[in-house]
KEMIRO-415402 format. One line per field, with one value per residue (C-alpha): residue in one letter; x, y, z; residue number from 1. Coordinates in pm, 1 decimal. Example, Ala and Ser with C-alpha at 12.3 -4.5 7.8 and 13.67 -1.06 7.14 Angstrom:
! KEMIRO-415402
aa = A	S;
px = 1230.0	1367.0;
py = -450.0	-106.0;
pz = 780.0	714.0;
i = 1	2;
//
This chain:
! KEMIRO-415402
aa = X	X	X	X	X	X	X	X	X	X	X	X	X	X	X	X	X	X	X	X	X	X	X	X	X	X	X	X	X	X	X	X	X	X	X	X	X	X	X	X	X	X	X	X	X	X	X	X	X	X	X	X	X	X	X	X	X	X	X	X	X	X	X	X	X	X	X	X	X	X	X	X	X	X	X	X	X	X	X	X	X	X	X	X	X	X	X	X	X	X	X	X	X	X	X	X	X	X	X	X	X	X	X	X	X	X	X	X	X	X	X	X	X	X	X	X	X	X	X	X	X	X	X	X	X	X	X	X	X	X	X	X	X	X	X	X	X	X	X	X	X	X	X	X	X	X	X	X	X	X	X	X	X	X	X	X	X	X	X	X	X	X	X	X	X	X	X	X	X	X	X	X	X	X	X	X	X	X	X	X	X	X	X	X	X	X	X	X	X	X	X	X	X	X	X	X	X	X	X	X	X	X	X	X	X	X	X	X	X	X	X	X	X	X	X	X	X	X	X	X	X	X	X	X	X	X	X	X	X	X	X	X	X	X	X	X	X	X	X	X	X	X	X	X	X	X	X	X	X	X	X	X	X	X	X	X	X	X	X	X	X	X	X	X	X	X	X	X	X	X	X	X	X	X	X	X	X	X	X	X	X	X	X	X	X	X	X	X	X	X	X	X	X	X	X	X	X	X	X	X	X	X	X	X	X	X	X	X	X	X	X	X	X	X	X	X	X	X	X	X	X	X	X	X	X	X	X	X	X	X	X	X	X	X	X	X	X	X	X	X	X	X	X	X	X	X	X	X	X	X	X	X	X	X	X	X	X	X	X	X	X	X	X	X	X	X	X	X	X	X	X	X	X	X	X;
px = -849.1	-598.5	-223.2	-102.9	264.8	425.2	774.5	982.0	1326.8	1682.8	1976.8	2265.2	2442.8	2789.0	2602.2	2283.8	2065.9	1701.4	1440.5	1091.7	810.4	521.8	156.8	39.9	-281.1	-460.0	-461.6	-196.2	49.7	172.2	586.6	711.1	951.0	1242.1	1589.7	1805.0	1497.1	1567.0	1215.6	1410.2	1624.7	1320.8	1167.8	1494.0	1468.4	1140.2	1233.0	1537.0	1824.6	1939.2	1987.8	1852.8	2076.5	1756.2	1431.9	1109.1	917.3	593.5	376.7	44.4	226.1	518.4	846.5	1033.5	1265.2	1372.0	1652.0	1554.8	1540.5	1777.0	1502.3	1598.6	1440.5	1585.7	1421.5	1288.9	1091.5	943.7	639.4	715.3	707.1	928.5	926.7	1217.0	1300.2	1482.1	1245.0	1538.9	1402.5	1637.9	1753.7	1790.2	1417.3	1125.3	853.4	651.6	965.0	1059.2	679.5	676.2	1019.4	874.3	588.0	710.2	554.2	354.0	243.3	-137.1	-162.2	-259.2	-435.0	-399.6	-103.6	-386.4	-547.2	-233.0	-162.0	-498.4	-492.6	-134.5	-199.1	82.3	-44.5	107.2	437.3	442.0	710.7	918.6	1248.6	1328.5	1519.8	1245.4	991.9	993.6	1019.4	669.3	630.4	883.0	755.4	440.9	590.9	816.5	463.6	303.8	617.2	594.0	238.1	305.3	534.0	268.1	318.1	127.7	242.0	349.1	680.9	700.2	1060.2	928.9	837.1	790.1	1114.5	1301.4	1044.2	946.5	650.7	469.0	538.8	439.8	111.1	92.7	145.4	-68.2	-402.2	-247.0	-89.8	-463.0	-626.1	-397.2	-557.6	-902.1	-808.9	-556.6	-635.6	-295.0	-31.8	121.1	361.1	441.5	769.6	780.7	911.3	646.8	316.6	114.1	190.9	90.6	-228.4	-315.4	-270.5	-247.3	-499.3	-269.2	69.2	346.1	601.5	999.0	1213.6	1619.7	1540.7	1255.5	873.9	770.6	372.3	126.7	-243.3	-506.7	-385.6	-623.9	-542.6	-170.9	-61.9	-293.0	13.9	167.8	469.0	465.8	432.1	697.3	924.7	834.5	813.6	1118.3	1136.7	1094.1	1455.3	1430.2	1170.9	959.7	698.9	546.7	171.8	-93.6	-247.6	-609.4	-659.6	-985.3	-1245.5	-1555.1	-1818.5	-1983.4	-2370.0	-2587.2	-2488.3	-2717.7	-2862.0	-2607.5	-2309.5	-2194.7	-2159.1	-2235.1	-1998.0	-2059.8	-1763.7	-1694.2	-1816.2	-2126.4	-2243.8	-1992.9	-2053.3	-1793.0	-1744.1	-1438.9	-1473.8	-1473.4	-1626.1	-2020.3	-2225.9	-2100.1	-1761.7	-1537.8	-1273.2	-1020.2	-996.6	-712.2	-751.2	-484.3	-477.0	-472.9	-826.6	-1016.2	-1149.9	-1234.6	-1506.7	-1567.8	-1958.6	-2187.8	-2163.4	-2447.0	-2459.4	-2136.5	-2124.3	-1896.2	-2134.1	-1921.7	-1894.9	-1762.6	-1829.4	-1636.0	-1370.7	-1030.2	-765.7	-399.9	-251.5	96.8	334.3	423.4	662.2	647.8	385.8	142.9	-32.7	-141.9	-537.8	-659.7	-1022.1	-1209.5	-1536.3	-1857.5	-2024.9	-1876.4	-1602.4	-1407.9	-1482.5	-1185.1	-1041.1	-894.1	-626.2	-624.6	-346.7	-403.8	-182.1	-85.6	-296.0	-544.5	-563.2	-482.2	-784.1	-1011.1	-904.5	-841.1	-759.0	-829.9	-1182.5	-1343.2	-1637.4	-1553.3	-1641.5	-1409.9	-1532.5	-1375.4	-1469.4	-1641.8	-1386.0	-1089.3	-1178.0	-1055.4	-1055.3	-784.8	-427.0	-180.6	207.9	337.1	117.5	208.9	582.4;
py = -195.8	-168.5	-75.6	306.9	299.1	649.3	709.4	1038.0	942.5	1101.9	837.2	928.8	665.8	803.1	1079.3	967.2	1089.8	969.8	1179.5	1057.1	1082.7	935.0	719.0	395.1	225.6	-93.3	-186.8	-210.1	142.4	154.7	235.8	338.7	490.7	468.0	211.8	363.8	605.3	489.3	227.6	-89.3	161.0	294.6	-52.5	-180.2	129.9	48.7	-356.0	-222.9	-348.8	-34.6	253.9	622.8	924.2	1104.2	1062.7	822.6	504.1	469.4	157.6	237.4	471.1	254.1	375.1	103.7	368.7	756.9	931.3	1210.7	933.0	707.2	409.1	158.5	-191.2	-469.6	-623.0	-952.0	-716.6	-458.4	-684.2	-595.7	-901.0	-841.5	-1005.0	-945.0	-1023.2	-1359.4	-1599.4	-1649.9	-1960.5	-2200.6	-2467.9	-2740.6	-2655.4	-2837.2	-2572.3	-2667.3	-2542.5	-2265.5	-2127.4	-2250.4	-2084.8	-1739.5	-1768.7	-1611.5	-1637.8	-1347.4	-1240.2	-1240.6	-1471.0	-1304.8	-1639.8	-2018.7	-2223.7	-2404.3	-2108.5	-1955.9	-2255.0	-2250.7	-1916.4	-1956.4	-2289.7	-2496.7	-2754.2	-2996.8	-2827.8	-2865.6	-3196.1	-3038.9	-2875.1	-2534.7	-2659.9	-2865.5	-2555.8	-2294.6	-1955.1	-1869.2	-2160.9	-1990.4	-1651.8	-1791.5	-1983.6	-1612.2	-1442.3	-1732.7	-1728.9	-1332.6	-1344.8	-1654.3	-1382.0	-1214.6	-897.1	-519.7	-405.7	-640.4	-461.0	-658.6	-559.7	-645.0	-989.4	-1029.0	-880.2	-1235.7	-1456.6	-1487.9	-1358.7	-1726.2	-1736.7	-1358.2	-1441.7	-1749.8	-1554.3	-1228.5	-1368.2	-1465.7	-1143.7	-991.1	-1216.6	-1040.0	-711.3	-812.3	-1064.7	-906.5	-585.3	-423.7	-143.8	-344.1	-141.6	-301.4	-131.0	-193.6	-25.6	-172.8	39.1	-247.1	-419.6	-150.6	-69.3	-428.4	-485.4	-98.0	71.4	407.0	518.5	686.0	798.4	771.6	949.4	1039.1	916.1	1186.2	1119.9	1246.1	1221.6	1067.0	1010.0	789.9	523.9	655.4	1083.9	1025.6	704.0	958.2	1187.8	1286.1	1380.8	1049.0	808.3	955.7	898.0	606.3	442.9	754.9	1031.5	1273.6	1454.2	1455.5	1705.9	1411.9	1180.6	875.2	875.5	913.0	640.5	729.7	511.9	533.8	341.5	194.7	-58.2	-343.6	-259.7	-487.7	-712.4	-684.6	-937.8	-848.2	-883.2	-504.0	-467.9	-105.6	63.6	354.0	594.8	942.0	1024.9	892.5	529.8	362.0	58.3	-246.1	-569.6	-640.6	-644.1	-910.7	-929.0	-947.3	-679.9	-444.3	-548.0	-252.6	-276.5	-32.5	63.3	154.3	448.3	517.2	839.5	735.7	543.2	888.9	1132.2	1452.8	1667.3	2034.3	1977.3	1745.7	1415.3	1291.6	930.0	782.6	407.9	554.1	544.0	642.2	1007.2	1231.0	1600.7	1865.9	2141.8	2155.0	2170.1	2202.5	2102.5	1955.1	1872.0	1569.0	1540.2	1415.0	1670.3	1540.0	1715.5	1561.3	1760.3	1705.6	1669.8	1794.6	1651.7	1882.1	1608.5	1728.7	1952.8	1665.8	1479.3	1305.0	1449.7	1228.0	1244.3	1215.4	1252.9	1418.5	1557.7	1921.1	2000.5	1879.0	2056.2	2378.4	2304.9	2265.2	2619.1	2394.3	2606.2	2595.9	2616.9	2534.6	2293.7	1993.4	1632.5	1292.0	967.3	660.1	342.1	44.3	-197.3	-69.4	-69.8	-398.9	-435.8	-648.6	-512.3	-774.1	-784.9	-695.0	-364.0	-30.2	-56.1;
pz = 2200.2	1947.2	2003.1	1876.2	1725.9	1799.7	1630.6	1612.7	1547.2	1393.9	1276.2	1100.3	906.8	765.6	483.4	510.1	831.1	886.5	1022.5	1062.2	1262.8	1233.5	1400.9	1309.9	1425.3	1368.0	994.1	740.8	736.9	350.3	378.7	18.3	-191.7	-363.9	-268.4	-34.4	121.7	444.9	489.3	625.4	891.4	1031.8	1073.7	1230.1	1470.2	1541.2	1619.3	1846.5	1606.8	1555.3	1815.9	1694.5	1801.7	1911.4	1946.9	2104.1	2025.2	2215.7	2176.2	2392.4	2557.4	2690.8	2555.9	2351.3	2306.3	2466.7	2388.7	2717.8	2971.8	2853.9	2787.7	2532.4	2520.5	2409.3	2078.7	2280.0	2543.1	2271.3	2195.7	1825.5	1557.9	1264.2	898.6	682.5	342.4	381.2	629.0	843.2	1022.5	1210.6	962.6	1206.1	1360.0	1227.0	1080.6	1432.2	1641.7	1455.0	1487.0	1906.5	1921.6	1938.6	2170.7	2513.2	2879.6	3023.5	2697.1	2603.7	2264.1	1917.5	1853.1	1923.5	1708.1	1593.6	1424.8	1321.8	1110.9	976.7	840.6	696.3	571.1	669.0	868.2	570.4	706.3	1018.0	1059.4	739.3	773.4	621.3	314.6	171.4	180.2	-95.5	-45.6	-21.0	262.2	424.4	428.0	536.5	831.9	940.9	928.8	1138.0	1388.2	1436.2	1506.5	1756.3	1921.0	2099.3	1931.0	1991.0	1642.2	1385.6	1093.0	778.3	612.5	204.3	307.1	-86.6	-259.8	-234.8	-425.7	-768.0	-958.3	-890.5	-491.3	-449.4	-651.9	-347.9	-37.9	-116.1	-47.5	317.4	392.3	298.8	529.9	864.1	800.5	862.1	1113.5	1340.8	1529.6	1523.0	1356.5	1080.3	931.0	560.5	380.5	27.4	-270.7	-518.5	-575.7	-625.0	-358.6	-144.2	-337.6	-241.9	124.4	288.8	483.3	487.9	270.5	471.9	129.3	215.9	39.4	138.9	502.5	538.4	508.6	147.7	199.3	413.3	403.7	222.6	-44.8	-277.0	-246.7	-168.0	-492.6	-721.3	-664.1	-986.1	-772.5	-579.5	-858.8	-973.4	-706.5	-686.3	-1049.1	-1194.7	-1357.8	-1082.5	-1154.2	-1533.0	-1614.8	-1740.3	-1512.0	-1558.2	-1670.8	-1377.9	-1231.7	-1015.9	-737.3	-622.4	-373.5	-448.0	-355.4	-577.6	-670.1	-859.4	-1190.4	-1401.9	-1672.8	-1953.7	-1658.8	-1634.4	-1257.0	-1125.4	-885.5	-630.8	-664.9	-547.5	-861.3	-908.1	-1050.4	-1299.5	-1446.4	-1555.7	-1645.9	-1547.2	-1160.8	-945.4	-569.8	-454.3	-391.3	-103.4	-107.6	-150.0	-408.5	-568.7	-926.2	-1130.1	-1395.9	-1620.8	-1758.1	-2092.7	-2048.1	-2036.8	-2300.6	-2232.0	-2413.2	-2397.9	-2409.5	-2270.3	-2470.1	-2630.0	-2865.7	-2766.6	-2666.4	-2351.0	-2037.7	-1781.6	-1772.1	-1490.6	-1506.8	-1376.3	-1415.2	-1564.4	-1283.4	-1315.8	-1607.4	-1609.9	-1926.0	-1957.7	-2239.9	-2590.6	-2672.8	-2415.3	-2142.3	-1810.4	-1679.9	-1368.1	-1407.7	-1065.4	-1056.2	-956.3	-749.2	-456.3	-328.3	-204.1	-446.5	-541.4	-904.9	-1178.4	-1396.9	-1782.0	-2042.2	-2380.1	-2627.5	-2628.8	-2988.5	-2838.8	-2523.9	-2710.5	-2971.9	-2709.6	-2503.0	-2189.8	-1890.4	-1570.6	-1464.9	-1733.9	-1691.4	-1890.4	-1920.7	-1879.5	-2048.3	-1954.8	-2152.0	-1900.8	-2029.8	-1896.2	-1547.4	-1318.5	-946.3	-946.7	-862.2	-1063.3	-846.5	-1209.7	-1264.5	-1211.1	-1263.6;
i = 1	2	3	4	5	6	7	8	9	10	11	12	13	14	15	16	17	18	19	20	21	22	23	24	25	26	27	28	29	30	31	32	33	34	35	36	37	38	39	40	41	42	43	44	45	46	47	48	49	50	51	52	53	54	55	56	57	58	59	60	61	62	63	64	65	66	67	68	69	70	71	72	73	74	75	76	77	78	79	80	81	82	83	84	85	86	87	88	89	90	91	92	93	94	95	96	97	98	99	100	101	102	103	104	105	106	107	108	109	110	111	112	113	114	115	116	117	118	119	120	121	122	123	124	125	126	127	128	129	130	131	132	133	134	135	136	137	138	139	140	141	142	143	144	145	146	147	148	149	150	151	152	153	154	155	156	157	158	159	160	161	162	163	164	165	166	167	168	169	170	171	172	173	174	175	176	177	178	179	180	181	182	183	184	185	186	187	188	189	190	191	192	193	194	195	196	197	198	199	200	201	202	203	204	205	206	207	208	209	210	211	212	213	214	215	216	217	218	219	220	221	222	223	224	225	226	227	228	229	230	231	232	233	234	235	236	237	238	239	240	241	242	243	244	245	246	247	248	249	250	251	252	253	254	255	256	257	258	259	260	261	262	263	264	265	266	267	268	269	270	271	272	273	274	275	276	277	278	279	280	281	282	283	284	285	286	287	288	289	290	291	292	293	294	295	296	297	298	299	300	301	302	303	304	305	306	307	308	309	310	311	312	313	314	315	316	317	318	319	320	321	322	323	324	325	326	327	328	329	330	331	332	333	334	335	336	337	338	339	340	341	342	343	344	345	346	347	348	349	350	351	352	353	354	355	356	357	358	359	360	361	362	363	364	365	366	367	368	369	370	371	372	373	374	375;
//
């Protein structure tokens, strides 16, 4: 049975006060936003190196921390593993003591050492010293000495923010690999979007030491108002254009190699996704990949077409005009944003409710979430 992370917690640091509460479960919990939103103080709350004024922190039920009976464990007893951004592994350790350091008596095992190394690939390590690692060995030996720890929940403090395009590019595929493997809360704080597309299960939003949004990756990073926290422009009037994150699973590849794809809104096909058949992926729309026609289109070379109704419609500066397209597949089906210009939404009479149609060309769709996208 997996571990439940419980945290309801006030700190105030000189001005700035956070206030957050929130639940994590097994899989990866997304923690985003903006510098200074308060991501890395509620993970060291959560590890016990920082005290909140008020407040609780329940793992399976057993306070790590409660302000109304006075409980407050020490970090070494919280059976929380913590990554930061700087490995911080003991120089004069060999990589095999520094991952051995960690493991503590009493405490049932994650996994062996043996498998630990396996999974982070390191064995070749094992005998080296810190210094002659680079800084993708090293965040993979901090990861491998945190889960030697024993731990019920697992916080990774943007394990990637220190290393270069190159080492980030290494250590993803590992970091992907503890999601399926582990059954624990892993709460991952990061201020990069595409990061977070990548590895979480869920998205908790941060912004001024408050939580901004919660929910799905796909319904919460399709947020015109949360991409725009997160990548600018959410004081100047102005926002970034709309990216649609959405879910889908691989169907059959056909002859001429276009790849079909189940989606909330219908059958899409592509040829620019990787993965076998049943694997579930997640696309990337930009608005600026869709058309939108008035009337059913007919002789186009476009085969993806998602029909609907016009939903709210949001300037976007520079004469452009951001539509929410809700598609009439389901209700819940989930909508998808495209960006026009304002003549042309004015030519066309677009307003809300009006059925309309949004073509999106097969060769702009990918499955695969590059660490320099989306920024």
């Amino acid at each position: 049975m997996s571990s439940i992370l419980s945290i309801s917690v006030l700190k105030q640091e000189g001005a700035f006060c956070l206030e957050a509460e929130l639940e994590a479960t097994a899989g990866v919990t997304g923690i985003i936003g903006p510098s200074g939103a308060g991501k890395s103080m509620l993970l060291s709350t959560i590890a016990g190196l920082t005290d909140p004024d008020k407040g609780s922190i329940f793992l399976d039920n057993q306070p790590l921390f409660d302000a109304t009976k006075n409980t407050n464990l020490s970090p070494e007893h919280r059976e929380v593993g913590m990554v930061f951004q700087d490995a911080r592994l003991f120089p004069h350790m060999t990589v095999l003591s520094n991952l051995t350091y960690s493991k503590r008596q009493g405490y049932a095992a994650l996994s062996t050492l043996e498998e630990i190394v396996d999974l982070l690939d390191i064995g070749p390590l094992l005998q080296r010293r810190p210094h002659h690692l680079s800084g993708g060995e090293k965040q993979r030996v901090a990861i491998g000495r945190a889960l030697l720890s024993a731990p019920a929940a697992l916080l990774m403090d943007e394990p990637l923010a220190s290393l270069d395009l190159a080492r980030r590019r290494e250590i993803m595929p590992f970091l992907e690999k503890l999601r399926y493997r582990f059954d624990l809360p892993i709460l991952y704080v990061s201020h990069n979007l595409d990061e977070t597309l990548r590895l979480a299960d869920s998205v908790i939003v941060m912004d001024q030491g408050k939580v901004f949004a919660r929910g799905s990756v796909e319904e919460t990073l399709s947020r015109i108002d949360v991409q725009s926290l997160i990548l600018g422009g959410a004081t100047s009037g102005d926002h970034p254009e709309p990216v649609t994150i959405v879910s889908a699973t691989i169907g059959k590849r056909s002859e001429d190699d276009l790849v079909s794809i189940e989606t909330p809104w219908g059958s899409l096909t592509a040829p620019n996704i990787t993965g076998r058949r049943g694997d579930q992926v997640r696309l990337r729309i930009r608005a600026r990949d869709l058309v939108l026609s008035t009337s059913e289109p007919t002789g186009l070379s476009i085969r993806n077409v998602i029909a609907g109704q016009v939903g709210t419609m949001t300037e976007a500066g520079n004469a452009q005009v951001d539509v929410l397209v809700r598609p009439s597949y389901a209700d819940d089906a989930q909508p998808v944003w495209a960006r026009i210009t304002r003549r042309a939404a004015n030519e066309l009479d677009l307003r809300p409710g009006r059925p309309i149609w949004a073509l999106l060309k097969a060769v702009v769709l990918t499955s695969d979430i590059e660490l320099e996208a989306l920024r």
